[in-house]
PDB file of N, CA, C and O in Angstrom:
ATOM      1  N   UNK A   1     -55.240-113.499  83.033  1.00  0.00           N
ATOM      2  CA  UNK A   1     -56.246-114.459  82.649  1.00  0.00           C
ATOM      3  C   UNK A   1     -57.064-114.823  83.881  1.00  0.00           C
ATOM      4  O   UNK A   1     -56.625-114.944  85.025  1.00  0.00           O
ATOM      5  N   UNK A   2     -58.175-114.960  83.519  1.00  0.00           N
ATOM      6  CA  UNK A   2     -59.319-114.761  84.800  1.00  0.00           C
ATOM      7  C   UNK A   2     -58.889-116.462  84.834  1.00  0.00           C
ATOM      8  O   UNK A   2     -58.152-116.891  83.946  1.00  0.00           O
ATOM      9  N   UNK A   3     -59.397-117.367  85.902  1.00  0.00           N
ATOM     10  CA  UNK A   3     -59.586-118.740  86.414  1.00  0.00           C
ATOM     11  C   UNK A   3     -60.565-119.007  86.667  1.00  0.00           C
ATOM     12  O   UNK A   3     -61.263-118.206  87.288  1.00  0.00           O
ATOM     13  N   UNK A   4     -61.039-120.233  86.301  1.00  0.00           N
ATOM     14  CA  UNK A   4     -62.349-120.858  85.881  1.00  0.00           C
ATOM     15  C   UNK A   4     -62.117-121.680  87.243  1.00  0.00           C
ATOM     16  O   UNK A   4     -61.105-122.309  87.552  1.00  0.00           O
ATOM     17  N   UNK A   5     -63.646-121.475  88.193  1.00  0.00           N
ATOM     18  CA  UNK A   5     -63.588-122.577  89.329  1.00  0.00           C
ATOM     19  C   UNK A   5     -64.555-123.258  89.040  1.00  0.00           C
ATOM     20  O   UNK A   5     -65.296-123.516  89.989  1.00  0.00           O
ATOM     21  N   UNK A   6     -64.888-123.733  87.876  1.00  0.00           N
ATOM     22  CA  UNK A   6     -65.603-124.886  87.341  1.00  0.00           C
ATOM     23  C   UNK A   6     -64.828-125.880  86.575  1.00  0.00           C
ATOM     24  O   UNK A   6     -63.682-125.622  86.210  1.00  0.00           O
ATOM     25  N   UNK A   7     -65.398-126.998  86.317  1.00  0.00           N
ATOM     26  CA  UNK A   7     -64.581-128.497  85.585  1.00  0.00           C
ATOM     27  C   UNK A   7     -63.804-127.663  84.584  1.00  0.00           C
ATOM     28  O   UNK A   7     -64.293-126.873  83.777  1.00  0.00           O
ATOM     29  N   UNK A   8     -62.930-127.861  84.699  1.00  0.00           N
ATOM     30  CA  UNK A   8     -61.887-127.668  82.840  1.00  0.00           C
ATOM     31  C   UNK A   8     -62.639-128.182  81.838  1.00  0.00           C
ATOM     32  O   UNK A   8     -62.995-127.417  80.942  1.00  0.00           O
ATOM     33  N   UNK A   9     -62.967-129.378  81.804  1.00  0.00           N
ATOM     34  CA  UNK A   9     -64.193-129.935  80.803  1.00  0.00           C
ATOM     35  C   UNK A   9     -65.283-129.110  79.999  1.00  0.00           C
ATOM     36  O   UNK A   9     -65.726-129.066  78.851  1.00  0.00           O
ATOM     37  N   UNK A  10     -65.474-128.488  81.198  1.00  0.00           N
ATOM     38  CA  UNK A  10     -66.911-127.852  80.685  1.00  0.00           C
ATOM     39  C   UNK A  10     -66.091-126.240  79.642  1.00  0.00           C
ATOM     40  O   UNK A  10     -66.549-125.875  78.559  1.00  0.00           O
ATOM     41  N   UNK A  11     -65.007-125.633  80.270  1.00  0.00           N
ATOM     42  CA  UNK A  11     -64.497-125.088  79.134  1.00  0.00           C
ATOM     43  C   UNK A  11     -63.806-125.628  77.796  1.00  0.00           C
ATOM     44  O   UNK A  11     -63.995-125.042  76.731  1.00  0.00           O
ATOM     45  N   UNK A  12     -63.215-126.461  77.863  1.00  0.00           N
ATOM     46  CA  UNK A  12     -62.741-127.543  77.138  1.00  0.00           C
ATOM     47  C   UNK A  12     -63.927-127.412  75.779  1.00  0.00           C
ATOM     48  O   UNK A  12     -63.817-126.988  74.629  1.00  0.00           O
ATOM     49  N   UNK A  13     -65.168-128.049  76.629  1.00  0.00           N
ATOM     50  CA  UNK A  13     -66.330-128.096  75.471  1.00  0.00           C
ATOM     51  C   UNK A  13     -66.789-126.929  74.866  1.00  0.00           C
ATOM     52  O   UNK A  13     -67.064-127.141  73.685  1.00  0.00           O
ATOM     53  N   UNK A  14     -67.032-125.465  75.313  1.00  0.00           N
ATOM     54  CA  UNK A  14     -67.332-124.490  74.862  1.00  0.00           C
ATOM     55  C   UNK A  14     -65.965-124.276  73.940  1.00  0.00           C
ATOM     56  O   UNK A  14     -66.076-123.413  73.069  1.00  0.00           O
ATOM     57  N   UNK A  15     -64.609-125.006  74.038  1.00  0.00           N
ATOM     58  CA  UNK A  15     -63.878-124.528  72.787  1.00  0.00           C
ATOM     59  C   UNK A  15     -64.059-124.645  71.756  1.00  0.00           C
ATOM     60  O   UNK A  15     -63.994-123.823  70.843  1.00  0.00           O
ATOM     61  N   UNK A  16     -64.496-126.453  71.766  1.00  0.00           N
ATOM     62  CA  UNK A  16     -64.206-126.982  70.773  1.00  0.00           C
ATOM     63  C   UNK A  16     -65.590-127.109  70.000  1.00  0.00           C
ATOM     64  O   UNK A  16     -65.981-127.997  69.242  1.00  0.00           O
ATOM     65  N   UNK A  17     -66.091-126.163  70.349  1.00  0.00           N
ATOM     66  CA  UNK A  17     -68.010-126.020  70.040  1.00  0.00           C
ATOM     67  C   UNK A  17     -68.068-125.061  68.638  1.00  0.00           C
ATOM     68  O   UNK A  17     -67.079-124.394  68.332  1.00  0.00           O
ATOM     69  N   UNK A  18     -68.803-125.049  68.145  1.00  0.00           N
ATOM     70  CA  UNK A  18     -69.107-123.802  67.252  1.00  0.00           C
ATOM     71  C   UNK A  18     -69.650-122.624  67.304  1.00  0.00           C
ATOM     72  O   UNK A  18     -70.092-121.879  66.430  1.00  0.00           O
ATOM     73  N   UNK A  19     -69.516-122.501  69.070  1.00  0.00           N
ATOM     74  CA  UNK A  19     -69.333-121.192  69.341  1.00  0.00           C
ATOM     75  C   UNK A  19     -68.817-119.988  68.862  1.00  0.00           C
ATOM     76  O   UNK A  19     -67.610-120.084  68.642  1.00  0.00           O
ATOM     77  N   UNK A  20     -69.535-118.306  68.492  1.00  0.00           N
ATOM     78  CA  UNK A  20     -68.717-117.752  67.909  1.00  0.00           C
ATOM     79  C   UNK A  20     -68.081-116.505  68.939  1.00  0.00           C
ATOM     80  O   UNK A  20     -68.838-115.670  69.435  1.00  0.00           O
ATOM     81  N   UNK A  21     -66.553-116.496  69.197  1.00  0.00           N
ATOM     82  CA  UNK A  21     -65.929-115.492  70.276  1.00  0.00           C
ATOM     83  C   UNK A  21     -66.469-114.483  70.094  1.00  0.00           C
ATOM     84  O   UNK A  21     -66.721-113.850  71.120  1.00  0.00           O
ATOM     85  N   UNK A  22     -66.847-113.932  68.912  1.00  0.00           N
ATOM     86  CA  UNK A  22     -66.971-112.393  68.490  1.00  0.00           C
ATOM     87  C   UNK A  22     -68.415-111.900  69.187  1.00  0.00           C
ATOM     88  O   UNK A  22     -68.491-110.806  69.748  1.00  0.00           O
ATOM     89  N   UNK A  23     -69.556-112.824  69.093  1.00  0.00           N
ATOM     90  CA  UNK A  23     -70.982-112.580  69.588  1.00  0.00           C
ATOM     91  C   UNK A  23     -70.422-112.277  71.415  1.00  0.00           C
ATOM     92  O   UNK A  23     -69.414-112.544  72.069  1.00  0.00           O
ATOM     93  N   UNK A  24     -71.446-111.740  71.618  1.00  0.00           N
ATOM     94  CA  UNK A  24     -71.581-111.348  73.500  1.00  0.00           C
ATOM     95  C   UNK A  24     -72.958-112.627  73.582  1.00  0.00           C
ATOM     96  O   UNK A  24     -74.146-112.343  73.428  1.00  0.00           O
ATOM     97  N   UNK A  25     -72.418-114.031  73.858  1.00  0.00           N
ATOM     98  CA  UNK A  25     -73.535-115.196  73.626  1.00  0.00           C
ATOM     99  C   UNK A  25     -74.223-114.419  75.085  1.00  0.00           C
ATOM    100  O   UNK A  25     -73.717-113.417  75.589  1.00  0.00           O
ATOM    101  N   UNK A  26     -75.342-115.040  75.568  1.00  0.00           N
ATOM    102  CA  UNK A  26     -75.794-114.642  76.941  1.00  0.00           C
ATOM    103  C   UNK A  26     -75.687-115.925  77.731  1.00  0.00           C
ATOM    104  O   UNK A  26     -75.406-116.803  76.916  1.00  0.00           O
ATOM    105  N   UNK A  27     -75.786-116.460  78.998  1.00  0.00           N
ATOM    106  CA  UNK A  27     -75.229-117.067  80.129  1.00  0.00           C
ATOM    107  C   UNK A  27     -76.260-118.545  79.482  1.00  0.00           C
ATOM    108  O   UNK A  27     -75.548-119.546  79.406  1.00  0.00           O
ATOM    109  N   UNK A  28     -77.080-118.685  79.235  1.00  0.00           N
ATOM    110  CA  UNK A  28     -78.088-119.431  79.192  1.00  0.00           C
ATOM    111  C   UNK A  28     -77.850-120.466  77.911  1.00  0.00           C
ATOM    112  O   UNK A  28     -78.124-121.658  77.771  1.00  0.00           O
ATOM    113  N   UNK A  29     -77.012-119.160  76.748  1.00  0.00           N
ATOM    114  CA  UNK A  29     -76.336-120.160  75.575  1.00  0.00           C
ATOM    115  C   UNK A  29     -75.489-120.866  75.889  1.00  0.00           C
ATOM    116  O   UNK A  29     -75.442-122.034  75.502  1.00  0.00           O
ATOM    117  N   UNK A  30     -74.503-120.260  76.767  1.00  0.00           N
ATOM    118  CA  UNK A  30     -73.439-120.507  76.772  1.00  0.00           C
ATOM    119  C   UNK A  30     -73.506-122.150  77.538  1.00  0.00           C
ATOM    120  O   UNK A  30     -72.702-123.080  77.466  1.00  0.00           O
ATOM    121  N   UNK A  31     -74.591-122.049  78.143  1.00  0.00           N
ATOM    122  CA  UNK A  31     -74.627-123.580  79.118  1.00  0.00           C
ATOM    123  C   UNK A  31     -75.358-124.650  78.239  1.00  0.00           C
ATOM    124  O   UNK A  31     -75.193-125.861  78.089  1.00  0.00           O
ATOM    125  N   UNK A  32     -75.941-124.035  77.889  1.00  0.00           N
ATOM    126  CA  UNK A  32     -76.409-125.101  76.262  1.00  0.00           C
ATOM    127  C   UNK A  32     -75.483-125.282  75.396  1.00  0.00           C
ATOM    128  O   UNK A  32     -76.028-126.222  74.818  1.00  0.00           O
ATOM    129  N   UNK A  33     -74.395-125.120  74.768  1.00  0.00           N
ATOM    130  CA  UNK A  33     -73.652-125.021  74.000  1.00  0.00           C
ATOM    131  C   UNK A  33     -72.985-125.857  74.911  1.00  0.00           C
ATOM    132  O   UNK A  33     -73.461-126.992  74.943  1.00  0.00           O
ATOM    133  N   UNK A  34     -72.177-125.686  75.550  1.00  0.00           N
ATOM    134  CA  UNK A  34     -71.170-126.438  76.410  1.00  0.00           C
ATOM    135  C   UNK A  34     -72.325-128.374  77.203  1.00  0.00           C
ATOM    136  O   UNK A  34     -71.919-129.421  77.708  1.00  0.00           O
ATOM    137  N   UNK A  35     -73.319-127.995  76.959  1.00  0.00           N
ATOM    138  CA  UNK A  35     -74.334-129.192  76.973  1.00  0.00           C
ATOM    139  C   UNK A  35     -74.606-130.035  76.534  1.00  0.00           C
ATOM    140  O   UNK A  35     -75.096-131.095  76.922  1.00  0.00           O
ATOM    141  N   UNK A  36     -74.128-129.410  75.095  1.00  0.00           N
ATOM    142  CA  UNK A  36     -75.348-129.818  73.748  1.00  0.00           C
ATOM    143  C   UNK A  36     -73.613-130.755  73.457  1.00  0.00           C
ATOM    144  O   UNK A  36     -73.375-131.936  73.206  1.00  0.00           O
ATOM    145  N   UNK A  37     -72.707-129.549  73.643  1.00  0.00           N
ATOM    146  CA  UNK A  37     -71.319-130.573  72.673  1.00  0.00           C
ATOM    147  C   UNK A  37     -70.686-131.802  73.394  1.00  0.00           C
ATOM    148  O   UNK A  37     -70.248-132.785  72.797  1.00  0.00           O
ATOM    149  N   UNK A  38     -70.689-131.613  74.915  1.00  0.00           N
ATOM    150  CA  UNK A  38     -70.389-132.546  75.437  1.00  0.00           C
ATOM    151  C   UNK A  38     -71.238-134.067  75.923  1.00  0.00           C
ATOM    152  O   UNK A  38     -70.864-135.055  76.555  1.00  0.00           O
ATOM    153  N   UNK A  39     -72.977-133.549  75.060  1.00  0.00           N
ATOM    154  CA  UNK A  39     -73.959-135.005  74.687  1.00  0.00           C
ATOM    155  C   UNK A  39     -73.678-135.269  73.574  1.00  0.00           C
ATOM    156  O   UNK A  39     -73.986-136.421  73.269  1.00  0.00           O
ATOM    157  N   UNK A  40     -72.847-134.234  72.197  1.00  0.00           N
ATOM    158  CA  UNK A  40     -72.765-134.803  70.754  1.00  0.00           C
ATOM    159  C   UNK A  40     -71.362-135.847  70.999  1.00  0.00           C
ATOM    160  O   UNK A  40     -71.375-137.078  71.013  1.00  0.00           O
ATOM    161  N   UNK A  41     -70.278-135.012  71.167  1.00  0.00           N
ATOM    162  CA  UNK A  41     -69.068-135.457  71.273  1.00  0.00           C
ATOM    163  C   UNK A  41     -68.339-136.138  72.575  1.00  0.00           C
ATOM    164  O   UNK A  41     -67.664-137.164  72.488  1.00  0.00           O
ATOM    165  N   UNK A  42     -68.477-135.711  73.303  1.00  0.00           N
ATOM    166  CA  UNK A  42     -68.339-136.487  75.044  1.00  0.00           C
ATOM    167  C   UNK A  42     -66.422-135.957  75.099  1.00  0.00           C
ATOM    168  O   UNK A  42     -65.581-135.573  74.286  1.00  0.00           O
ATOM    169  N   UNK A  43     -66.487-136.221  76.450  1.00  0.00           N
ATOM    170  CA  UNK A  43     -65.009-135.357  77.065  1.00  0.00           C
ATOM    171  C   UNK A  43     -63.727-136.126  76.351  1.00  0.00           C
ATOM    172  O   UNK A  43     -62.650-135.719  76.786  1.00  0.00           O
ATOM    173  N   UNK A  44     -63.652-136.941  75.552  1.00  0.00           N
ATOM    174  CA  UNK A  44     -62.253-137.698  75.254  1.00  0.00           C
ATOM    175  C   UNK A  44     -61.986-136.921  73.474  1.00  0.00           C
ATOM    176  O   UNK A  44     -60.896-136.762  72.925  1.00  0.00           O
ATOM    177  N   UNK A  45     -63.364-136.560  72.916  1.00  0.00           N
ATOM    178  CA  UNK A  45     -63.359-136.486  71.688  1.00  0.00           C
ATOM    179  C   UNK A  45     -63.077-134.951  71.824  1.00  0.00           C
ATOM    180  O   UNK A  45     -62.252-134.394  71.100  1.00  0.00           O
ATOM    181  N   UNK A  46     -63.866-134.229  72.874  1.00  0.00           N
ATOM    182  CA  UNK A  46     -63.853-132.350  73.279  1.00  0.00           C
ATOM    183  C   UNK A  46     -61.591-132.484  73.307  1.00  0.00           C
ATOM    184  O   UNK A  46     -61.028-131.724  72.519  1.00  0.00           O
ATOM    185  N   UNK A  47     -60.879-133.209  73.999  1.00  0.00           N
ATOM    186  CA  UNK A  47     -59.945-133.122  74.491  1.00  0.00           C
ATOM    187  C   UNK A  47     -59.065-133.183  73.276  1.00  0.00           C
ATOM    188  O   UNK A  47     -58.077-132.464  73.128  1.00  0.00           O
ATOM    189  N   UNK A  48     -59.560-134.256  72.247  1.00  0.00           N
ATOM    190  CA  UNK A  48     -58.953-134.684  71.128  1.00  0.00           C
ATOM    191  C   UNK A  48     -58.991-133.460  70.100  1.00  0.00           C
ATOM    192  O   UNK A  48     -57.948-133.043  69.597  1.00  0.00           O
ATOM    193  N   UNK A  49     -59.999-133.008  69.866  1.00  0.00           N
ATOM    194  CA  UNK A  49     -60.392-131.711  68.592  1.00  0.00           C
ATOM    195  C   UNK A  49     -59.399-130.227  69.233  1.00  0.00           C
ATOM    196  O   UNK A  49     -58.820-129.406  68.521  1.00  0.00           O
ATOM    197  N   UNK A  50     -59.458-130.244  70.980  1.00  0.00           N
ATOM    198  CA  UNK A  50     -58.535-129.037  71.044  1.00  0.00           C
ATOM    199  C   UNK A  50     -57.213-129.584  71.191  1.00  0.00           C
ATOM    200  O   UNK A  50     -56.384-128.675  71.244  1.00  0.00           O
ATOM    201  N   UNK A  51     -56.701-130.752  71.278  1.00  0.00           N
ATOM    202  CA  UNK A  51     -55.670-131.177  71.003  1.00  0.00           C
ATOM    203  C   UNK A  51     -54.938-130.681  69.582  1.00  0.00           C
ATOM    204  O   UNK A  51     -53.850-130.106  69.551  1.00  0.00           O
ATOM    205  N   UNK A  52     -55.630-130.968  68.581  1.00  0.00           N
ATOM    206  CA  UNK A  52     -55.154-130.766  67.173  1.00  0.00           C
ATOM    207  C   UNK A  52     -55.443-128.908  66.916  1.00  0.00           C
ATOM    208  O   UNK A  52     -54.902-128.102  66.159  1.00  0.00           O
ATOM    209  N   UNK A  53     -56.065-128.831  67.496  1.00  0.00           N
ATOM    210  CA  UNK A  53     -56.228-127.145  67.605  1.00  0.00           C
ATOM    211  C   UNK A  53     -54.737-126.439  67.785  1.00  0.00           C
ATOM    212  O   UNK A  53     -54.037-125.832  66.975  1.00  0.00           O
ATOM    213  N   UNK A  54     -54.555-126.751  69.094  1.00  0.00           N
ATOM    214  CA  UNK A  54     -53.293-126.455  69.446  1.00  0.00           C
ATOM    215  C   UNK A  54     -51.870-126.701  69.324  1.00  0.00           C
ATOM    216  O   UNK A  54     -50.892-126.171  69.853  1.00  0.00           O
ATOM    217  N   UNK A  55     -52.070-128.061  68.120  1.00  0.00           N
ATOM    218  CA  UNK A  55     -51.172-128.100  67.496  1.00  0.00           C
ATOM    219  C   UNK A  55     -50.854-127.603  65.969  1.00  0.00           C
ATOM    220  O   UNK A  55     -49.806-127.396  65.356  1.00  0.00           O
ATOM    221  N   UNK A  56     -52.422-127.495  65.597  1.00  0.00           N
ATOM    222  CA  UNK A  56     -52.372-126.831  64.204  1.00  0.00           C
ATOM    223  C   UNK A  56     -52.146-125.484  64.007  1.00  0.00           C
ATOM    224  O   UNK A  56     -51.721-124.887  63.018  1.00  0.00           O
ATOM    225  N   UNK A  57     -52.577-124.996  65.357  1.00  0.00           N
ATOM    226  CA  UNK A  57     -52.804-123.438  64.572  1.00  0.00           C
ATOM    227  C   UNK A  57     -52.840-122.669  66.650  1.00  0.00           C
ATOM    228  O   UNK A  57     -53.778-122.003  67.090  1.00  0.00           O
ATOM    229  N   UNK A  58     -51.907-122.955  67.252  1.00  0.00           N
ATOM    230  CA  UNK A  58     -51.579-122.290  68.484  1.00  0.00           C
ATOM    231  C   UNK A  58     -51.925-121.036  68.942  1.00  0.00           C
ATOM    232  O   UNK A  58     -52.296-120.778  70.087  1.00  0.00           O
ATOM    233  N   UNK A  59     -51.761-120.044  67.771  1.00  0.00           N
ATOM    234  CA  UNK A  59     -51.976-118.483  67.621  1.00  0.00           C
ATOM    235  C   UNK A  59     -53.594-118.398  68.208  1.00  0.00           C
ATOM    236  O   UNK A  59     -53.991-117.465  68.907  1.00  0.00           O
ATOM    237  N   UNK A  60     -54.445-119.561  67.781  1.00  0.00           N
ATOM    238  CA  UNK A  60     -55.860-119.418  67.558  1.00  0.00           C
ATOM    239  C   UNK A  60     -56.441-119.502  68.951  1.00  0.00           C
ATOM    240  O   UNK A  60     -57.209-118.848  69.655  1.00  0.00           O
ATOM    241  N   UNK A  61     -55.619-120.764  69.035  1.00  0.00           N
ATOM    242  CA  UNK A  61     -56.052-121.829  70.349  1.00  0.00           C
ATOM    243  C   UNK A  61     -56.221-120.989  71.574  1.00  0.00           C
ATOM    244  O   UNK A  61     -57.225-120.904  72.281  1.00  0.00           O
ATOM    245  N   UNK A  62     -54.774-120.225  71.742  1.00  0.00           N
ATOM    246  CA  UNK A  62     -54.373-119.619  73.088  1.00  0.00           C
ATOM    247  C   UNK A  62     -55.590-118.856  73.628  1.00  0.00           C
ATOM    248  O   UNK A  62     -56.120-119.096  74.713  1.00  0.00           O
ATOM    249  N   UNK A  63     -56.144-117.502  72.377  1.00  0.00           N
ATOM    250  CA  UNK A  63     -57.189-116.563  72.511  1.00  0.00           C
ATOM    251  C   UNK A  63     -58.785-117.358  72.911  1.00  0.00           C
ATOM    252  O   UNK A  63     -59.748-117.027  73.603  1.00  0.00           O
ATOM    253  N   UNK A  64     -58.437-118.569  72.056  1.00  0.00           N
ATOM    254  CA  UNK A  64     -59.911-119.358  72.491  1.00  0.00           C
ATOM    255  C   UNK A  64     -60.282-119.775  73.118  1.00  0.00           C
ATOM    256  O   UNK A  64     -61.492-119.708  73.337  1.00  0.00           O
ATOM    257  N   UNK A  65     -59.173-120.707  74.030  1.00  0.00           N
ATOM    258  CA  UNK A  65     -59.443-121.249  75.131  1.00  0.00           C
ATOM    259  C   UNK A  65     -59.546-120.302  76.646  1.00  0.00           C
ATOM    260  O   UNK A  65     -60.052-120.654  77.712  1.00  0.00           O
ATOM    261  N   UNK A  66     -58.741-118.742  76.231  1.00  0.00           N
ATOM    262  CA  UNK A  66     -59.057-117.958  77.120  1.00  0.00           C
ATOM    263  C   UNK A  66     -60.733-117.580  77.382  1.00  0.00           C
ATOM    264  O   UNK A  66     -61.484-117.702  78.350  1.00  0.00           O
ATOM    265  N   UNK A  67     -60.896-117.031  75.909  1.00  0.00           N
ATOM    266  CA  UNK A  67     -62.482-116.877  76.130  1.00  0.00           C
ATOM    267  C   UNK A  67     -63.188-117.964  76.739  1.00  0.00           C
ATOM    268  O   UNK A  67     -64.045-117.726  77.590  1.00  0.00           O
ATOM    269  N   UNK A  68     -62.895-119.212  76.367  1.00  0.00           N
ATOM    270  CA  UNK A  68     -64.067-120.439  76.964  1.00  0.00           C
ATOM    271  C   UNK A  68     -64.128-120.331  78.376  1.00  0.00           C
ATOM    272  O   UNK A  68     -65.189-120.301  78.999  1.00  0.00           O
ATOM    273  N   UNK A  69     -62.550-120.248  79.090  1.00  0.00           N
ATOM    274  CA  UNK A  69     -62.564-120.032  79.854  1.00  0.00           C
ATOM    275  C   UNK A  69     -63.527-119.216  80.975  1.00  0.00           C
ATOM    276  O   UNK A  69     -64.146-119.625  81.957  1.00  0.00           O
ATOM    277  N   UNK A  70     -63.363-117.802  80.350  1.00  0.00           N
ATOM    278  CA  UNK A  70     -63.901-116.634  81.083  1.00  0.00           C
ATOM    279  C   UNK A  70     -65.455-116.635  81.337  1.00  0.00           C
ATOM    280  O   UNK A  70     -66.079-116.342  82.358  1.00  0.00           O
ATOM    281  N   UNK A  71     -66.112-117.265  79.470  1.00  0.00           N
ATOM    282  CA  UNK A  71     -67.159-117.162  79.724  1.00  0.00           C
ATOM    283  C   UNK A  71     -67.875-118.521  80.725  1.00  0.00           C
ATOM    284  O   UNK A  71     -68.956-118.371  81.294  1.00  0.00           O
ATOM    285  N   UNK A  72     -67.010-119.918  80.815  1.00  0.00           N
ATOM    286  CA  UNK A  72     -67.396-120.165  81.969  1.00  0.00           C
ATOM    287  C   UNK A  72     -67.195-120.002  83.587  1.00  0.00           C
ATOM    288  O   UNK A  72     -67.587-120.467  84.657  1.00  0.00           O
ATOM    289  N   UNK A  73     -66.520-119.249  83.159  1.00  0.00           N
ATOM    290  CA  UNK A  73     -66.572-118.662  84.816  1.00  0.00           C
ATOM    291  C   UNK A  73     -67.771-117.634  84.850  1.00  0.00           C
ATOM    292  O   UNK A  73     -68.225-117.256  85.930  1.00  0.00           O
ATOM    293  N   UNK A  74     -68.022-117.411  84.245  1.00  0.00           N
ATOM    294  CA  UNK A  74     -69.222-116.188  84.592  1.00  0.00           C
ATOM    295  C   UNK A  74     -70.543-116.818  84.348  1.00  0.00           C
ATOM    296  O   UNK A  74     -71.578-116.484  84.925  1.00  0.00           O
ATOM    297  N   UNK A  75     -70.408-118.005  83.210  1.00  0.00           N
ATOM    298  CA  UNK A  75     -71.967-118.542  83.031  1.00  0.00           C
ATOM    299  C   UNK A  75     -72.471-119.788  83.799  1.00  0.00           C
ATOM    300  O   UNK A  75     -73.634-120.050  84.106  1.00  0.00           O
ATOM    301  N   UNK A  76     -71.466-120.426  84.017  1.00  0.00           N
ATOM    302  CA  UNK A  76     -71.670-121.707  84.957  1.00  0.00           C
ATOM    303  C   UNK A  76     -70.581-121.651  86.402  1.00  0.00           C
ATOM    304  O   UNK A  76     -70.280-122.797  86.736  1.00  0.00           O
ATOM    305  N   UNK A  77     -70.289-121.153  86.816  1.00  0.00           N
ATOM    306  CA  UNK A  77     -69.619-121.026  88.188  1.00  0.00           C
ATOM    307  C   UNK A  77     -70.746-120.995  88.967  1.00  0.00           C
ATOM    308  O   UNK A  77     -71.015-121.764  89.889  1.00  0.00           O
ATOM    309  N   UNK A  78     -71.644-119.719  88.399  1.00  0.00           N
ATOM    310  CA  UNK A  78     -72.480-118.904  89.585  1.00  0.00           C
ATOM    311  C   UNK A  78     -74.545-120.069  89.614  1.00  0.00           C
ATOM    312  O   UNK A  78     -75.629-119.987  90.191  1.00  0.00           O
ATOM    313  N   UNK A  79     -73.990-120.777  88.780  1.00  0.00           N
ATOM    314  CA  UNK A  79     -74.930-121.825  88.493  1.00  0.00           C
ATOM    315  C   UNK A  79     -74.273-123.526  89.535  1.00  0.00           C
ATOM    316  O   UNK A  79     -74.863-124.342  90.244  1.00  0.00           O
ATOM    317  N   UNK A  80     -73.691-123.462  89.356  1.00  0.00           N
ATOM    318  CA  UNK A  80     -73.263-124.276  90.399  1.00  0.00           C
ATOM    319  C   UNK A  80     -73.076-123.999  91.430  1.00  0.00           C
ATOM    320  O   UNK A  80     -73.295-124.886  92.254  1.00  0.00           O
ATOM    321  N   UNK A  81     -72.691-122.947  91.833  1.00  0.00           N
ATOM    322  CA  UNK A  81     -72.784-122.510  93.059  1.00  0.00           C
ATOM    323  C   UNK A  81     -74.231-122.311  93.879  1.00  0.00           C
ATOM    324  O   UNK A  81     -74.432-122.233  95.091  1.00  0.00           O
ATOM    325  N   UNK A  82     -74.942-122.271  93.014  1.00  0.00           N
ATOM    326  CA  UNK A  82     -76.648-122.403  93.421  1.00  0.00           C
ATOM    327  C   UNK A  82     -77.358-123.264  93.965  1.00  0.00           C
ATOM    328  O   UNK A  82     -78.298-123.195  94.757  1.00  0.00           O
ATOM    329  N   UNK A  83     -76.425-124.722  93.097  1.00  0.00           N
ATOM    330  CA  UNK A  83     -77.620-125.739  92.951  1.00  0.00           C
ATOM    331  C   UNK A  83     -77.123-126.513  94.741  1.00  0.00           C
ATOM    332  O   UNK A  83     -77.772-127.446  95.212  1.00  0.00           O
TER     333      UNK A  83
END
């Protein structure tokens, strides 16, 4: 599993988003999406929805939170590292 050297948060939010794993999103969604959910819902409610994720249905969670992961390491790492 690759490691995200950005906030956990910000993957956190691309989980619990309506993001879809299967699309190849491009870098630019992916920071809007993780933007957009953490101005709808904010970090206590992102923490709460993958909370019940991972207790409802674990099988799901594990694969998802990997992807959120990965894709923020590749879409917002190299964006912070900029600014």
């Amino acid at each position: 599993m690759t490691t995200c050297p950005v906030e956990p948060m910000l993957s956190m939010a691309l989980f619990v988003s309506d993001a879809s794993a299967c699309c190849d999103l491009d870098d630019a969604t992916i920071r809007d999406t993780v933007h957009r959910t953490l101005e709808q819902l904010g970090p206590d409610e992102c923490y709460a929805r993958a909370a019940e994720v991972f207790g409802d249905r674990p099988e799901v969670a594990l694969p998802r939170i990997q992807w959120a992961r990965e894709r923020c390491a590749r879409a917002i790492a190299p964006a912070l590292a900029a600014a």
